[in-house]
N, C-alpha and C positions, 0 to 999 in steps of 0.2 A: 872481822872475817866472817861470823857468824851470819852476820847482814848483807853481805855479799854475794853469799851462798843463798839464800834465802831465797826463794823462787819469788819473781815478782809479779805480785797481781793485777790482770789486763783492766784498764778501766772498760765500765761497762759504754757503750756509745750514746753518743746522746737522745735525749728523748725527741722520739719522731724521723730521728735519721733511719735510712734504708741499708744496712750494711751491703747488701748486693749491690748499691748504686756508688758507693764509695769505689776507687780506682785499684785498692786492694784486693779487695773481694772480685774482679774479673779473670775469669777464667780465661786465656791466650792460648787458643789453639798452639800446640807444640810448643808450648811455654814450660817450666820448669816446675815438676808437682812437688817438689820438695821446699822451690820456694813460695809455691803456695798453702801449702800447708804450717808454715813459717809462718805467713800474714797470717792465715786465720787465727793461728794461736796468738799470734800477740795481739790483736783484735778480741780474743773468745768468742768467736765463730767456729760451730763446726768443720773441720777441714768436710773437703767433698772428698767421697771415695773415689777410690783410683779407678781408672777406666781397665776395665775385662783386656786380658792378651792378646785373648784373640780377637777381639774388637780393634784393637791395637793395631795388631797384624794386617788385618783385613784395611784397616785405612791405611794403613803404609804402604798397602799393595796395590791401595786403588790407584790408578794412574791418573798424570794431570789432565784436568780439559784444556783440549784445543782452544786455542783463539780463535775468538769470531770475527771473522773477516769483518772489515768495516761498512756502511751503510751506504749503498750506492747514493749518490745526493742525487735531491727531488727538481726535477726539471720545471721551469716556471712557465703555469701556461696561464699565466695572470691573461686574460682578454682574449684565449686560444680556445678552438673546440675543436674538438674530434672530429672522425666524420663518423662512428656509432653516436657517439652524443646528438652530433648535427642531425642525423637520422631519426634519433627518438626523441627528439626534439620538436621536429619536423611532423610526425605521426600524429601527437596529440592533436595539434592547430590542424591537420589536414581533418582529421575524425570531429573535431567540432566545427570549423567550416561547411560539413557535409551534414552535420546535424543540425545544422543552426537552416540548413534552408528544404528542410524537410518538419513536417507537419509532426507534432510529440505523439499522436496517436499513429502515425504514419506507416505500417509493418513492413511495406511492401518491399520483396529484395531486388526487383527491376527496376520500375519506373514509380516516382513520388504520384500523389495522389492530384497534382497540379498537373501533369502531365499525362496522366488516366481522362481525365477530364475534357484536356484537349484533342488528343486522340478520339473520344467517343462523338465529342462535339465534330471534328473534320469528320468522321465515319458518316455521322447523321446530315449534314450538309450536302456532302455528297450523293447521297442517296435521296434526299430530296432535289435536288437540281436533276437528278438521271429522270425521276420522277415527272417533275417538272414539263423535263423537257418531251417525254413519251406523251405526255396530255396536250400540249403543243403539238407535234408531230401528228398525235390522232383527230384534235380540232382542223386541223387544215391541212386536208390529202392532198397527195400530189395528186391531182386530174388531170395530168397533162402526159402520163402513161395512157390513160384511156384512148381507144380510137377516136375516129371521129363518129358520129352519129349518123350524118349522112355523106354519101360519096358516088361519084360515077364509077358504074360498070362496063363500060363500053359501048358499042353499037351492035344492034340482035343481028344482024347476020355475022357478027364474030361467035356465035352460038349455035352449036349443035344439040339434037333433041337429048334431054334425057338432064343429069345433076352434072351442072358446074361448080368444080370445089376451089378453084382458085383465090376466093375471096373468104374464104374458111379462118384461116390462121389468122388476117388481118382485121379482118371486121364481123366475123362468125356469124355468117351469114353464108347459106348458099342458095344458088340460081339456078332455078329447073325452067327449063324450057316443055310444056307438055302441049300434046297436038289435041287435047281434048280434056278438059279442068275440069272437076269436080263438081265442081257450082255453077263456073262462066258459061261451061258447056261450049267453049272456042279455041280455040290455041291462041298460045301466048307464054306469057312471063310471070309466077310469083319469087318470091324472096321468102325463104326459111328463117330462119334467124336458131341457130346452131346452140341452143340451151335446152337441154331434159325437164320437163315440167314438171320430175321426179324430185329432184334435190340439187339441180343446176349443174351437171356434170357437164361436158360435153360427147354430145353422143360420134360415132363414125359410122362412114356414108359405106355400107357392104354394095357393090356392085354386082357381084355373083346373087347373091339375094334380094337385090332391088329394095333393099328396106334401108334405116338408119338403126344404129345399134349403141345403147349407151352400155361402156364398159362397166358402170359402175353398180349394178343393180341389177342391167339385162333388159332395160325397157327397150320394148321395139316401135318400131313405126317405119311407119307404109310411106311411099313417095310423094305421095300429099301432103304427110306430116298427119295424116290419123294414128292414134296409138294401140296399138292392137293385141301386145304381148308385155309382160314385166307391171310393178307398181306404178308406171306413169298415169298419172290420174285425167290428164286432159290431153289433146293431140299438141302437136309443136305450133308455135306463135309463127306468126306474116309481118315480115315487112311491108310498108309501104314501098311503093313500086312504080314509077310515071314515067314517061320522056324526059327531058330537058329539052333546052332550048338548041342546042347543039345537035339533036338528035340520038344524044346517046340515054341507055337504062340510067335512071339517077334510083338510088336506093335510100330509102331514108329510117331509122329503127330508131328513132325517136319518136313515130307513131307504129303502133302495132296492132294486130286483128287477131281475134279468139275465136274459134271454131264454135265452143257451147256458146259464144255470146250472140253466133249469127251473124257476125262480123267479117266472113270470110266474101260474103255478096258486095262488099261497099267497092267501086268502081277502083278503086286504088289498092285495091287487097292483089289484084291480076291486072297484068300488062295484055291487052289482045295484043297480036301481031301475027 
């Protein structure tokens, strides 16, 4: 009886074993602490202390968690893109396409440095050909604007005494008819030839004042073609002056007479008539 009663002693565990890792030793959430405190004694393990009431409480009060809804399943885009992907996709290869045909020092945010180039190069081309062509154009004038040099004036009884300006505009030239010449000392015919010996203006014929008048400067001259007022430094030039074979004035200002040259006597300088 004596040995019955006799409390019996736990063996101690063995050497190296973990009592925590043994199945007894596991503490079980809302398991029963009185049968754990059982194991541990017949183990010789400290039982664990009892967990606080109100700790107790407080987890009995917590409520349960919800269930998580399940995972929606993953759609297969095995060989599929998007079209954000397709897009940013798209972007890199357009960005290095663009880079790869522009020069790495290149900054320019317009036009690449191969197109700067061509541009200056068409700019300068053209401006040489406008060029070009102006030196062309001033090598070889049109002379077929100019009058002609010489021409028929008609027949002198189509002439009355005094300046004929009909052949002004055309051939700048005008036809006095005077009854007593300057030099010839006869009546007859010279030809003016309508240029300012001043700086080539053309001068107009004043009637009320019987003079030529250039508007540009103000030189004047006398009916003769003496110059007698304004900078004109010498009188007005002569045409040559003959018949034709027709009988009519023939004028010709491909030869011409100078007054200081003494040139106004030469038989062609005045038509008698």
């Amino acid at each position: 009886m004596a040995d019955e009663t006799k409390a019996e002693v736990p063996k101690a565990p063995p050497t190296g074993a973990n009592p925590a890792a043994t199945p007894q030793h596991r503490q079980v959430p809302g398991g029963d602490a009185p049968a754990t405190a059982a194991a541990a004694a017949a183990t010789g393990a400290r039982p664990a202390a009892p967990a606080a009431p109100a700790a107790a409480g407080a987890q009995a009060a917590r409520p349960a968690a919800a269930p998580r809804p399940p995972a929606a399943p993953i759609p297969d885009l095995g060989g599929r893109t998007t079209t954000a992907a397709a897009a940013s996709a798209k972007a890199p290869a357009a960005a290095t396409a663009k880079t790869a045909t522009r020069d790495p020092d290149d900054t320019s945010p317009l036009l690449t440095r191969r197109a700067w180039m061509g541009l200056a190069w068409g700019a300068f081309t053209a401006a040489s050909a406008a060029a070009l062509a102006a030196t062309g154009r001033f090598m070889f004038p049109n002379v077929l604007n100019e009058p002609p040099q010489q021409f028929k004036a008609g027949f002198p009884n189509e002439y009355g005494m005094g300046v004929d300006e009909r052949w002004k505009e055309k051939f700048g030239v005008w036809i006095v008819r005077t009854p007593d010449d300057l030099v010839a000392h006869a009546s007859g015919f010279y030809a003016i030839i309508s240029t300012c010996t001043h700086l080539g203006c053309t001068p107009n014929y004043l009637s009320a004042e019987s003079k030529f008048k250039c508007p540009c400067h103000g030189s004047g001259f006398r009916l003769t073609g003496i110059n007698f007022e304004g900078p004109a430094p010498r009188p007005l030039e002569r045409a040559r002056v003959v018949l034709a074979d027709d009988g009519q004035i023939l004028v010709d200002k491909s030869r011409k007479f100078q007054w200081e040259l003494g040139q106004w006597t030469d038989p062609e300088a005045f038509l008698k008539a």
